[in-house]
N, C-alpha and C positions, 0 to 999 in steps of 0.2 A: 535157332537150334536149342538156346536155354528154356525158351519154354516149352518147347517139347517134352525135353527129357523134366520138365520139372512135371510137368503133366502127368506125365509116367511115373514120379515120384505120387505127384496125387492120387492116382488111379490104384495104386497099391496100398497106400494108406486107406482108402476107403474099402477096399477089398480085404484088408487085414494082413498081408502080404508082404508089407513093410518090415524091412530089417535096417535100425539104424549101422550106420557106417562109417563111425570115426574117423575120421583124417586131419593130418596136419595143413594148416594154409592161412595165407596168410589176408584176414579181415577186409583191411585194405584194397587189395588188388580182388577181392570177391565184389564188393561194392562196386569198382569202375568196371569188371565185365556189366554188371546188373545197369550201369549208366549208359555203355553204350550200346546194350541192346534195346535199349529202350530211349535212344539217341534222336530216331526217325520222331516219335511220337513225341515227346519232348519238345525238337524244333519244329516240327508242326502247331502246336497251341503254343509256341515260342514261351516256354519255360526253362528257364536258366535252373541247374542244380548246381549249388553250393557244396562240396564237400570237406568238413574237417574231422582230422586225428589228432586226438589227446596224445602230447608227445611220450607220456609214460604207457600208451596202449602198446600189446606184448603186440610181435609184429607177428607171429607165428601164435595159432593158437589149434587145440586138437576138440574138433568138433564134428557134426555132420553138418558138410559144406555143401548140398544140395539144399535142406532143410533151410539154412542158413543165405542164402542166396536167391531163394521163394521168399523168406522172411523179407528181407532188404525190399523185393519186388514190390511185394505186395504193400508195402509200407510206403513206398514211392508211390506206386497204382494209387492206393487210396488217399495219398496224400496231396495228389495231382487230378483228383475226381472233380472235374465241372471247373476247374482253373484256366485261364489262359491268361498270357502276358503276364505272369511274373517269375520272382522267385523262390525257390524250395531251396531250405537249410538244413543237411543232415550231419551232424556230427557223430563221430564212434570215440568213444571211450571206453 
């Protein structure tokens, strides 16, 4: 369901139709939806995701948390392009 709607985030950006939309949320908990929607695909090419947080990272922060949650994907996606059997380290600071 997250890429859809991120989908629809792209489809407006490229049409021009894009209005950012600031929200509070919190970093963290954006990342583990992003982990396990993409859970299936992961343990399929059996890749382990490592995730750490800089204990001084604000836990709340005001951003556009669509934007922000395609960002993460995609950085996963291509960080896991042509991989199998290991693992991926992301940290947030």
């Amino acid at each position: 369901m997250h890429r859809i709607r991120d989908f629809e985030v792209l489809y407006n950006i490229c049409e021009g139709s894009f209005t950012s939309h600031k929200s509070n949320f919190n970093p963290k908990q954006e990342v583990d939806l992003v982990k396990e929607s993409l859970k299936d695909e992961l343990l399929r090419r059996e890749i382990k995701l490592e995730l750490t947080a800089d204990a001084n990272m604000a836990e709340v922060v005001q951003a556009n948390q669509q934007i922000f949650r395609q960002t993460c994907m995609n950085a996963l996606l291509s960080a896991a392009s042509g991989l199998e059997r290991t693992t991926l380290k992301m940290s947030l600071s």
